[in-house]
N, C-alpha and C positions, 0 to 999 in steps of 0.2 A: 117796263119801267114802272115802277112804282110812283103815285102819285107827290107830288107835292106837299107837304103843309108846312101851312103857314104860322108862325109861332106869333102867339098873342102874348103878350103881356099884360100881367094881373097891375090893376091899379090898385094901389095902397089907398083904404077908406079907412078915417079915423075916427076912431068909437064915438059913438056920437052919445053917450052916455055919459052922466055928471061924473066928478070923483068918488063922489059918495056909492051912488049907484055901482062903480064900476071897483069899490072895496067891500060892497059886501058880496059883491058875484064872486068875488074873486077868494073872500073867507069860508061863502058857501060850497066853491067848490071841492065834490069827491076828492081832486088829486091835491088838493090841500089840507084833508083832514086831518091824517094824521100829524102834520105841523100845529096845526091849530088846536088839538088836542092838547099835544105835549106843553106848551107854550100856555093853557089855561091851567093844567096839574101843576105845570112850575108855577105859576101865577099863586094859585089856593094852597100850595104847601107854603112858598114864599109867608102869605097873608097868616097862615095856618102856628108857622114858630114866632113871628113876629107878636103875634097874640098873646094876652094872659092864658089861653088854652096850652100851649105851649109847658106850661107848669104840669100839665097830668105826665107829661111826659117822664119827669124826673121822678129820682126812685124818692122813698118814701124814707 
């Protein structure tokens, strides 16, 4: 017969890191780059037509 085990149960510990601390871990990370990339290009094209630079745009 096959031994026994006995199931443990994980306690839930809560980040004990501030808000702040715990959004930039969470900008920094790997599996959120590509979010956070696209999300700064829309940002700087947004800023980019809004612009009087906006004007090279147009034809001549």
């Amino acid at each position: 017969m096959p031994p026994k085990q006995r199931a443990v149960a994980a306690r839930y510990q809560p980040d004990q890191r501030g808000l702040l601390a715990s959004a930039y871990s969470g900008l920094t990370s790997p599996d959120n780059a590509t979010v956070v990339r696209s999300v700064l290009v829309f940002g700087a094209a947004v800023a980019f037509l809004h612009s009087s630079f906006s004007e090279l745009l147009l034809p001549a």
